[in-house]
C-alpha positions as CSV (number, residue, x, y, z in Angstrom):
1,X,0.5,7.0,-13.1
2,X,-2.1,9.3,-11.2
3,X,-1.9,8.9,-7.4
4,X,-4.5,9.9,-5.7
5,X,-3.4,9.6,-2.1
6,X,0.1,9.2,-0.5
7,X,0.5,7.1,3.0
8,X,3.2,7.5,5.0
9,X,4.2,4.6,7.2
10,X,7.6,4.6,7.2
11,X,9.1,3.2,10.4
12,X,6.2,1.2,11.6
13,X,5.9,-2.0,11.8
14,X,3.2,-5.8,11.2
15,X,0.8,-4.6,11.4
16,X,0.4,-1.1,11.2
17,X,1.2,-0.7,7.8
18,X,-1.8,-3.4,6.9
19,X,-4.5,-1.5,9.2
20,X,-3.5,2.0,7.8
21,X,-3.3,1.1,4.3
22,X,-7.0,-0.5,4.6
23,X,-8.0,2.4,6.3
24,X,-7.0,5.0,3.4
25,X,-8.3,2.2,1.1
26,X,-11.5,2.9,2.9
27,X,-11.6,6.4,1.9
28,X,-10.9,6.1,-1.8
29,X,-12.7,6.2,-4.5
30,X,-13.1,3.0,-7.0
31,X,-10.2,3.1,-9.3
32,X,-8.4,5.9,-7.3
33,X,-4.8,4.8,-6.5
34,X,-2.9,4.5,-3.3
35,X,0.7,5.0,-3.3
36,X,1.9,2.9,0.7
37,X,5.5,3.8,1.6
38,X,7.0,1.8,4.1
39,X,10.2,0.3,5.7
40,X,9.0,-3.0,7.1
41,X,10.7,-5.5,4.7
42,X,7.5,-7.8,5.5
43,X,5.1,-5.5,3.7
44,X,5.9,-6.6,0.5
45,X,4.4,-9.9,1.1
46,X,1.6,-8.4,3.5
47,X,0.4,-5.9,1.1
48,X,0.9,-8.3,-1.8
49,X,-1.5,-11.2,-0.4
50,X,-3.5,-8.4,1.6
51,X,-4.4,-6.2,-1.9
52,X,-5.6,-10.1,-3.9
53,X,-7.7,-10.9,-0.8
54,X,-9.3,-7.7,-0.6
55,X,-9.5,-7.3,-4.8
56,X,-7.7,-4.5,-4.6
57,X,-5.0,-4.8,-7.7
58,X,-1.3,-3.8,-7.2
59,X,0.2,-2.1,-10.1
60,X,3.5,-1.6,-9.1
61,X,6.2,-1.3,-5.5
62,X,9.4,-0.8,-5.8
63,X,12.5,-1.2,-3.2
64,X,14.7,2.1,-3.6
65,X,17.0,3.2,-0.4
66,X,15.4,0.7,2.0
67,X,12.1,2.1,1.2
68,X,9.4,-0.1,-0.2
69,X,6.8,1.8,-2.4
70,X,4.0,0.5,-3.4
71,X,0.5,1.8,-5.7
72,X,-2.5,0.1,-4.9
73,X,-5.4,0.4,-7.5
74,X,-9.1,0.4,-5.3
75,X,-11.4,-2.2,-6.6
């Protein structure tokens, strides 16, 4: 998988990780992907029901050393 942009928000929490993964969102390209690392265990349903409502699709995250990663595909 290509990723086009990697976001850093480890050690933030609700809802920082939501405002700063719209606002890289923002500066991609259609079809460009986003790859959101974070520690805040509530992201995963945040950025789950965040990337449907904005029709954004989520191809993948994964949970590896207390670090959620996910890669966000721009509508």
């Amino acid at each position: 998988m290509q990723v086009n942009q990697v976001l850093d928000v480890k050690g933030l929490a609700c809802p920082m990780p939501i405002v700063r993964t719209k606002k890289a969102m923002n500066a991609l390209e259609s079809g460009q992907v986003l790859e959101v690392q974070t520690t805040d265990k509530g992201a995963l349903a945040d950025l789950t029901a965040w990337s449907a409502a904005a029709g954004h699709t989520l191809l993948e995250h994964k949970d590896e050393a207390n670090i959620l990663t996910f890669y966000i595909k721009k509508a």
